[in-house]
N, CA, C and O atoms as a MOPAC input file, in Angstrom:
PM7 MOZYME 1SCF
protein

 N      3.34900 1    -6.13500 1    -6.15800 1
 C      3.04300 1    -7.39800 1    -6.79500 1
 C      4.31000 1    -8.20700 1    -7.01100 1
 O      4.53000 1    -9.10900 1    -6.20300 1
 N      5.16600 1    -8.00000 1    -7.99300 1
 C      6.56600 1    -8.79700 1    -8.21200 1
 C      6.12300 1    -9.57300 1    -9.29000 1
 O      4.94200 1    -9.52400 1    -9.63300 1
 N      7.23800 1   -10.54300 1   -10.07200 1
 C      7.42800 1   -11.06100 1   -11.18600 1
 C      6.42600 1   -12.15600 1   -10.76200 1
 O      5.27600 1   -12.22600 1   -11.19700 1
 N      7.01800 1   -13.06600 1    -9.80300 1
 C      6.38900 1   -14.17900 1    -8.64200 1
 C      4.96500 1   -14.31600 1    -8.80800 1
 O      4.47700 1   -15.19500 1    -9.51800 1
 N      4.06900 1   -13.19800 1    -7.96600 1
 C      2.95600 1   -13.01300 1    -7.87400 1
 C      1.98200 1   -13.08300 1    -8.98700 1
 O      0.90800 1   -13.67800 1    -8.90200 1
 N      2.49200 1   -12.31900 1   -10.25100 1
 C      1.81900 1   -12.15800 1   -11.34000 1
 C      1.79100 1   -13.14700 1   -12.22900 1
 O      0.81800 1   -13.47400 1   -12.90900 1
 N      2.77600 1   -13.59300 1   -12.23100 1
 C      3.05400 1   -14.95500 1   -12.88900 1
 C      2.26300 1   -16.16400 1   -12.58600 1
 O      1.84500 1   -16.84700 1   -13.52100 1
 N      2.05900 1   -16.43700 1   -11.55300 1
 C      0.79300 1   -16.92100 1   -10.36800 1
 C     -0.18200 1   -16.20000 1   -10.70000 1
 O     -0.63300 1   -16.30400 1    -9.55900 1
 N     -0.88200 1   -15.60200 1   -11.17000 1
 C     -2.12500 1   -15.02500 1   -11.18400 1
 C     -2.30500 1   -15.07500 1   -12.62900 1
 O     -3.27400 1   -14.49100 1   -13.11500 1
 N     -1.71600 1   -15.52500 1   -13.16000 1
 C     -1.43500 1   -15.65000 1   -15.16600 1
 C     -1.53600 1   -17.59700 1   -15.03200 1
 O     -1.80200 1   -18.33900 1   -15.97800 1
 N     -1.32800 1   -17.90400 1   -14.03300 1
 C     -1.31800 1   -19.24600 1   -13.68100 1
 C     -0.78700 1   -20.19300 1   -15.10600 1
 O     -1.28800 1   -21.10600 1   -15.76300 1
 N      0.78600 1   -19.24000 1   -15.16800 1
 C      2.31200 1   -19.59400 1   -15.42000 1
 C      2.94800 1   -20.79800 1   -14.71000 1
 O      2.84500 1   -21.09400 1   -13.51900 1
 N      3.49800 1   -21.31000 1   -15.49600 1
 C      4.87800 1   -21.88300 1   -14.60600 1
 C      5.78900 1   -20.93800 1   -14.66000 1
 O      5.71300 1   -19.83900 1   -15.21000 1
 N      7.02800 1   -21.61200 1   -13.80900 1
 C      8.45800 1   -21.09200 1   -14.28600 1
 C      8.78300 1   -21.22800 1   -16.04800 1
 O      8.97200 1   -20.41800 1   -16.95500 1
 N      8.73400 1   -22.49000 1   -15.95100 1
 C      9.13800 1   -23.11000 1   -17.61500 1
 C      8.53700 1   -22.48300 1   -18.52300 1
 O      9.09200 1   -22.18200 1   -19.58000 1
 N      6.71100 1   -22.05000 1   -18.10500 1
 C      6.35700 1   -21.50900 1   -19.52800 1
 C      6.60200 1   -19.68200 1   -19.74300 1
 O      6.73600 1   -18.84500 1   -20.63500 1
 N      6.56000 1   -19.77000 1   -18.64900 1
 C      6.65200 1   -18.00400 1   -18.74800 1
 C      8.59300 1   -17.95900 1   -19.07000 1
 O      9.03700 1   -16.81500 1   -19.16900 1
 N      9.44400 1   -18.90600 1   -19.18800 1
 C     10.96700 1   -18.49800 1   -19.55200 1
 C     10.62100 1   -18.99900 1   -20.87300 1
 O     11.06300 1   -18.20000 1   -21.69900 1
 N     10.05900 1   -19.91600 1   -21.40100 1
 C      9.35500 1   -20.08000 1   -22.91300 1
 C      9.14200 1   -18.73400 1   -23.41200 1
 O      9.95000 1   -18.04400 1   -24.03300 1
 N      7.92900 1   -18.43800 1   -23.05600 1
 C      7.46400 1   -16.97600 1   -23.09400 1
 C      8.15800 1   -16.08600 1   -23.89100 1
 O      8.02100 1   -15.77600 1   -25.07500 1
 N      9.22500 1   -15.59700 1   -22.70200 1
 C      9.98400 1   -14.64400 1   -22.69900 1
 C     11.68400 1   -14.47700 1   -23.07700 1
 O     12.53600 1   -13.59100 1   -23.00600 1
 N     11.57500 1   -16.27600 1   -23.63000 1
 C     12.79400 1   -16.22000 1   -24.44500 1
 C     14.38300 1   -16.58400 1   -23.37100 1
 O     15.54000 1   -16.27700 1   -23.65900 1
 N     14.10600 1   -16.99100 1   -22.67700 1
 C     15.35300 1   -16.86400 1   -21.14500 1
 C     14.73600 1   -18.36700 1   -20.49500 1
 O     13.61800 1   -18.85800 1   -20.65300 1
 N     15.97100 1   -18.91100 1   -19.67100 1
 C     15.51500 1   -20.28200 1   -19.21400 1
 C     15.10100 1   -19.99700 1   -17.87100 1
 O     15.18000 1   -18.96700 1   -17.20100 1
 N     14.51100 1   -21.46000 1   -17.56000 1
 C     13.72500 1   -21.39200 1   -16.38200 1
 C     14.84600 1   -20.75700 1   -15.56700 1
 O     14.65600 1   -19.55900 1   -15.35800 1
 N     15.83400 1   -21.20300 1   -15.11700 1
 C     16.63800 1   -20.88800 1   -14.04100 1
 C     16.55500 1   -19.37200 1   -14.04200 1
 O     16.71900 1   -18.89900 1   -12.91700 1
 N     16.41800 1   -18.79800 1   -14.66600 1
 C     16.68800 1   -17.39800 1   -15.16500 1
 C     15.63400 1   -16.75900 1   -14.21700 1
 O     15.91800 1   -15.90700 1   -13.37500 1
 N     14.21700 1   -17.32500 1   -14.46700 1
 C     13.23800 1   -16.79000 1   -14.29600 1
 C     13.00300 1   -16.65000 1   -12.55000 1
 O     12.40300 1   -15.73000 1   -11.99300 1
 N     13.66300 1   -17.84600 1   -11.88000 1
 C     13.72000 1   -18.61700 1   -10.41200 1
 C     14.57300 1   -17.18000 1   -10.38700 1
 O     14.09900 1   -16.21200 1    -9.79300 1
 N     15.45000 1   -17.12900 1   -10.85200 1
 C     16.69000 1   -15.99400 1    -9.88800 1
 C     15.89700 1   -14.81600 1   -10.20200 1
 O     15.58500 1   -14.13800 1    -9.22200 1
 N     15.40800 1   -14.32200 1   -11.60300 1
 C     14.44100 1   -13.48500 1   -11.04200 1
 C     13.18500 1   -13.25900 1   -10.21300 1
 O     12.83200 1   -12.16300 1    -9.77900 1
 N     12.71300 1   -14.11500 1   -10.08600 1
 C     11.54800 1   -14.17000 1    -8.62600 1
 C     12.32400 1   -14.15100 1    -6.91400 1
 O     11.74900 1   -13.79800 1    -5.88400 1
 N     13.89000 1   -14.68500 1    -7.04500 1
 C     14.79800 1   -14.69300 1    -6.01000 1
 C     15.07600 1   -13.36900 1    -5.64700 1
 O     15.39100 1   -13.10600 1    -4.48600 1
 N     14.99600 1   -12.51300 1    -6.50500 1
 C     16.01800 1   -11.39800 1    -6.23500 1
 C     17.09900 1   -11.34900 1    -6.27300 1
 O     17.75400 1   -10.36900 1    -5.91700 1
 N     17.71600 1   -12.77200 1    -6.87200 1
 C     19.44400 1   -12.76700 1    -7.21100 1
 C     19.75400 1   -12.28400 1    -8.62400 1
 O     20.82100 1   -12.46500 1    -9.20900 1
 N     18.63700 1   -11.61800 1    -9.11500 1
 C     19.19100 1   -10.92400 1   -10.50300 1
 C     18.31200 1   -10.46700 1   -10.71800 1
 O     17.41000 1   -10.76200 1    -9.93400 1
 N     17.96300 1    -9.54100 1   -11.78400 1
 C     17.16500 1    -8.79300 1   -12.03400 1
 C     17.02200 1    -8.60500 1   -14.00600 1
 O     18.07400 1    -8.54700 1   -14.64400 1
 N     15.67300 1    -8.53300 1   -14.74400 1
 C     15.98500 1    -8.95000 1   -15.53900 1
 C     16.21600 1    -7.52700 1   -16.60700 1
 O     15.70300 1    -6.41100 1   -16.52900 1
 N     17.12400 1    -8.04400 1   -17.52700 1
 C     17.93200 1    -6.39200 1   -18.90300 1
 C     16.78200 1    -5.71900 1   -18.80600 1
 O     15.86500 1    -6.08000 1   -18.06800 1
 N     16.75300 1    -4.80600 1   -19.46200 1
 C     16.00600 1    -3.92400 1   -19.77900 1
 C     15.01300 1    -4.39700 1   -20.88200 1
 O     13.81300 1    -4.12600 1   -20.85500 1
 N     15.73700 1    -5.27000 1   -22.04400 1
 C     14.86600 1    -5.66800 1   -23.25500 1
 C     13.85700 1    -6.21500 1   -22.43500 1
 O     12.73000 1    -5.74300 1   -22.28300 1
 N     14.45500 1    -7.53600 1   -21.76100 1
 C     13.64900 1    -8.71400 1   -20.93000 1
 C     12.68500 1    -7.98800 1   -20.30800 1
 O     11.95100 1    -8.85000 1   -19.82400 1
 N     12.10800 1    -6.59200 1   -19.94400 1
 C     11.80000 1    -6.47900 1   -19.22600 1
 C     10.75900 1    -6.05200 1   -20.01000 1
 O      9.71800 1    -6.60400 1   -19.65400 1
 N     10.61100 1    -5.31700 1   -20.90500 1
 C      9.52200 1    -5.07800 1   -21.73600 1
 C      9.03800 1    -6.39100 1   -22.29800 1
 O      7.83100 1    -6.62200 1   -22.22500 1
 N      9.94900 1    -7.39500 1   -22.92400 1
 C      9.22000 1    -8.79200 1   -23.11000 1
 C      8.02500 1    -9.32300 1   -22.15100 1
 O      6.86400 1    -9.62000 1   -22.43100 1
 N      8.74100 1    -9.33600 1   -20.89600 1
 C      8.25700 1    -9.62100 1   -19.74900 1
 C      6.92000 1    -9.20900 1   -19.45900 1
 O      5.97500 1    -9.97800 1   -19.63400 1
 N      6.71600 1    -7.54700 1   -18.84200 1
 C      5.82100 1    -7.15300 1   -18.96700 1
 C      4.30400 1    -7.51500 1   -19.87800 1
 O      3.19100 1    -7.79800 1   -19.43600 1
 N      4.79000 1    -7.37400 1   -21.31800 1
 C      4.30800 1    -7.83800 1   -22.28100 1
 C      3.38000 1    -9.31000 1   -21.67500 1
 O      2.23800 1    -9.46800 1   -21.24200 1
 N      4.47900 1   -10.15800 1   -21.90400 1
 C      3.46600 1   -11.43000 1   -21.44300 1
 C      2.84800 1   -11.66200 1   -20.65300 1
 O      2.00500 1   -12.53400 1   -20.86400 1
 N      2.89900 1   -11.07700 1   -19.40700 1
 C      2.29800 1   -10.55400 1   -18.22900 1
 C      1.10300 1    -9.64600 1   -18.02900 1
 O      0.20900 1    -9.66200 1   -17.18300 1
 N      1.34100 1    -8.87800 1   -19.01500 1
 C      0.09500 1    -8.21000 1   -18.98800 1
 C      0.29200 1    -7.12700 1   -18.34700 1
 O     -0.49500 1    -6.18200 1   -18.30500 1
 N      1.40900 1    -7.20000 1   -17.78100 1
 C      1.62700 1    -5.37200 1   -16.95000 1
 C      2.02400 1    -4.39500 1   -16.45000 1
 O      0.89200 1    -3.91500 1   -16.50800 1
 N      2.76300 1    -3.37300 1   -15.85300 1
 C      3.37200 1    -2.34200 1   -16.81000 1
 C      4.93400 1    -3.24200 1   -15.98600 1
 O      4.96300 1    -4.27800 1   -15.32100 1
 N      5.97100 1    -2.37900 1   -16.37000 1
 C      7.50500 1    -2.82700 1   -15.96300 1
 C      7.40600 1    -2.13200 1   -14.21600 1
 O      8.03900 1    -2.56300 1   -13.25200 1
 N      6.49300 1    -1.05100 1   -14.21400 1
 C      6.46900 1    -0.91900 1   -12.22200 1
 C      5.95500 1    -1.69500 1   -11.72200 1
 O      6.08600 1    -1.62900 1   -10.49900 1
 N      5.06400 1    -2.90300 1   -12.25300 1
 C      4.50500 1    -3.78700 1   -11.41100 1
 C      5.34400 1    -4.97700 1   -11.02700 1
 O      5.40300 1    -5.57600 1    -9.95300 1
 N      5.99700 1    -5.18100 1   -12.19400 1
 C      7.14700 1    -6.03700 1   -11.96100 1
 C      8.54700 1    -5.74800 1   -11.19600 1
 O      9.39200 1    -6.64100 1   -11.15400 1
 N      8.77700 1    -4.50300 1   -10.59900 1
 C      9.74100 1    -4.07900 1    -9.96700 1
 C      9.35100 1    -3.95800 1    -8.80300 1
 O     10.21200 1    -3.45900 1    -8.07800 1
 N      7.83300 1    -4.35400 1    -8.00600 1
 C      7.44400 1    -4.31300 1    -6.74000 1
 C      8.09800 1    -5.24600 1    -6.06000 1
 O      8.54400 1    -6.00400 1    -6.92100 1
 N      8.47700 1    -5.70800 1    -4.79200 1
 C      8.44700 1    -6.86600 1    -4.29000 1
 C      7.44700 1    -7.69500 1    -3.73700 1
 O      6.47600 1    -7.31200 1    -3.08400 1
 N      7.76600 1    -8.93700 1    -4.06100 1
 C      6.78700 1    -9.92900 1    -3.52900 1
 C      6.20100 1   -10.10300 1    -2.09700 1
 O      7.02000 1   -10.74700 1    -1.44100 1
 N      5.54500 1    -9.91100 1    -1.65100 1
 C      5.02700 1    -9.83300 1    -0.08000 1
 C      5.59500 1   -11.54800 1     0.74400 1
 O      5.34300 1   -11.77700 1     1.92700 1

């Protein structure tokens, strides 16, 4: 699945899901990029707002 995908299926923006989760949009773009990857806290935040577990979010995006 990936950050990307789910976020899209939560029918998120960038902006609201870095709202969300406390981190700015740009943040969120480099994490859907694969040019960063997000802490460990962020990642349980993440999940959280998402709805699902931290392995779904470590898949890559097709």
């Amino acid at each position: 699945m990936g950050i990307r995908t789910i976020r899209l299926s939560k029918k998120l923006t960038q902006d609201s899901q870095a709202n969300l989760v406390g981190v700015a949009r740009t943040t969120v773009n480099m994490w859907e990029s694969g040019a960063a990857m997000p802490r460990a806290d962020k990642l349980t935040e993440l999940a959280k707002v998402l709805g699902c577990t931290i392995d779904d979010l470590m898949k890559a995006d097709d």
